[in-house]
N, C-alpha and C positions, 0 to 999 in steps of 0.2 A: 504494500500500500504506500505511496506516497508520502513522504514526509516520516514514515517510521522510523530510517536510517537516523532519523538528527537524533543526537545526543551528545553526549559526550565523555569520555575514555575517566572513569575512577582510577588513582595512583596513576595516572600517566607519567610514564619515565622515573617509576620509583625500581628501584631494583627487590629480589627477597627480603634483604635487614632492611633496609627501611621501610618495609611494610611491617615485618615484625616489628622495629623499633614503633612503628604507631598504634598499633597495635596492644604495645606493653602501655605505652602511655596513657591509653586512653584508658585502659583499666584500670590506670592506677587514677586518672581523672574522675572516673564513678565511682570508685571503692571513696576518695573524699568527699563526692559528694552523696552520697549513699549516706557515709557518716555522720556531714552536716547535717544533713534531715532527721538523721536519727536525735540526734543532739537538741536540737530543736524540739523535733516532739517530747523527747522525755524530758524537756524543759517546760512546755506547753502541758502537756500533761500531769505534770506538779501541781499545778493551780487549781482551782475551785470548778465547777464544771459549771456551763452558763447556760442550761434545760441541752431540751432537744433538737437535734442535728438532720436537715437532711441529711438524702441517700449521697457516697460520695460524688457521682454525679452533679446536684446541686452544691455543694460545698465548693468544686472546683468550679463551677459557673459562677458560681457566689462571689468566688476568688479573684478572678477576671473582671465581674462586673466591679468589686467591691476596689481593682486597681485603679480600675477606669475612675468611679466614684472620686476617689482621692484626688485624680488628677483635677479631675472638673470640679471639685472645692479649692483646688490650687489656680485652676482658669478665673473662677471669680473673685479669686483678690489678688492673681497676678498670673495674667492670661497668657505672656510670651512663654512664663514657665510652664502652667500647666498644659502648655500644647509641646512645651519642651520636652515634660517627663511622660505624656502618652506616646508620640513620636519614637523614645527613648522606648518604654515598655511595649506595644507594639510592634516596633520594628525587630525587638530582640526575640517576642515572642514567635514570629513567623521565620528568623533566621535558624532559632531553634529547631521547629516545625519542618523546617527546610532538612535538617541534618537527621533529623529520625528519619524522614523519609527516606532519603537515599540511604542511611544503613538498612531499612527496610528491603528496597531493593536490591540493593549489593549485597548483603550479607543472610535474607532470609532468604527470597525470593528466587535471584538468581540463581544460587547452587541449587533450586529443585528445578532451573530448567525454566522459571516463567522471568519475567519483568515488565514494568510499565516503563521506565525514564526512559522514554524516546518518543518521538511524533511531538503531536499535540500537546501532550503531557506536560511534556519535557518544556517545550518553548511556553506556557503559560509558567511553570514552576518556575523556570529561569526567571521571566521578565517581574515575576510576583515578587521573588528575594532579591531582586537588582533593586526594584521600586522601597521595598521596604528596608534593604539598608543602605540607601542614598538619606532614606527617611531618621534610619539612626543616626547616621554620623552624622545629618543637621541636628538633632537634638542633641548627640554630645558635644559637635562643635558651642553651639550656645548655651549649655551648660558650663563651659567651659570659660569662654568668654564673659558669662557672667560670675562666675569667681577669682577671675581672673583682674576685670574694671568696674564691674557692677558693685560688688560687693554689698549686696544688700542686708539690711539691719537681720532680716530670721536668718542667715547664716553666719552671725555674730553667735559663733558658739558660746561666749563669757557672760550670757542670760542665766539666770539663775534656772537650775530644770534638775536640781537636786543630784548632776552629775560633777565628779569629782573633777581637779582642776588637772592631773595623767589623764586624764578620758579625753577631757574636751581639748587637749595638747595634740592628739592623735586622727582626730575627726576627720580637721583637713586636709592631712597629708589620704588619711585613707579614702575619702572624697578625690581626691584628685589619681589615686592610686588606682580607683576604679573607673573611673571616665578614660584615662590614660590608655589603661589594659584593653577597655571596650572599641575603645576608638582603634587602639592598634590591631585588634585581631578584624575588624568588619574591613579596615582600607585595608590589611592584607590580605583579604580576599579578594577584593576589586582587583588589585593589582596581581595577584597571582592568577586572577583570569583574565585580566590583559595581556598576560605572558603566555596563558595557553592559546589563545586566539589570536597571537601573532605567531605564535610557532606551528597554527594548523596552516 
């Protein structure tokens, strides 16, 4: 059929070890985050219990709408950010969404012999996480730039919030240590797919 060839080559130009070497990595990347979750609930789970829960289906819609929410009380008392931090959550959620898919296809799919990433498919999922993180790295750029000249009064950590003066010493290095990190791995994907697309 027409249009099914398009895709494009998983590990291209990786040899075996460095497929192993990602391989190892990325498990050791789940096994921390596996942990932090863990860590989390059985911190959450310490506390008082607050009735009842949907099914986890709504919990996790809950979760999304309840991100969004935040944003949009951030839109109405300071609208450049809160379209900042949705841009920011969104675009990282579909980047995300983007990476399970193709290990889906590469790693479950493929070795029984089927796959979707190609045609159609393929050219919507492309152009959907091009869109959506041109959409992040506007929102970390300006996030950026507003801690950067903006400096607005709520991220004057030295507000009294019952945190200790080592904690709020830490914040912004680790505020900037996170936008830095984000920013670096989404433009190194644009650019490592400018280098495949000049070398087809």
């Amino acid at each position: 059929m027409a249009g099914q060839e398009i895709t494009r080559e998983v590990f291209q130009n990786f040899s075996t070890g460095m497929k192993v070497v990602f391989y190892i990595l990325a498990t050791v990347a789940l096994f921390m985050f596996v942990r932090g979750v863990y860590l989390k609930v059985a911190k959450y789970r310490g506390g008082r219990p607050a009735g009842p829960f949907p099914g986890l289906g709504g919990r996790l819609w809950g979760a999304l709408w309840a991100a969004a929410g935040a944003s949009s009380k951030l839109i109405r008392g300071d609208s450049r950010a809160g379209i900042a931090h949705l841009l920011i959550f969104w675009g990282f959620v579909c980047e995300w969404l983007g990476t399970v898919i193709l290990t889906i296809d590469h790693d479950l799919a493929r070795p029984l012999g089927m796959s979707f990433f190609h045609g159609t498919f393929y050219m919507v999922y492309s152009l959907v996480l091009d869109v959506m993180g041109v959409a992040l790295l506007a929102g970390l750029l300006f996030m950026m730039g507003r801690r950067a000249f903006a400096r607005p009064a709520r991220l004057d950590y030295r507000r009294a919030d019952g945190a200790t003066g080592e904690e709020r010493r830490r914040w912004p290095a680790e505020d900037w240590a996170l936008l830095v990190i984000l920013f670096l791995l989404t433009a190194g994907g644009f650019v490592i797919e400018g280098m495949r697309i000049l070398a087809d």
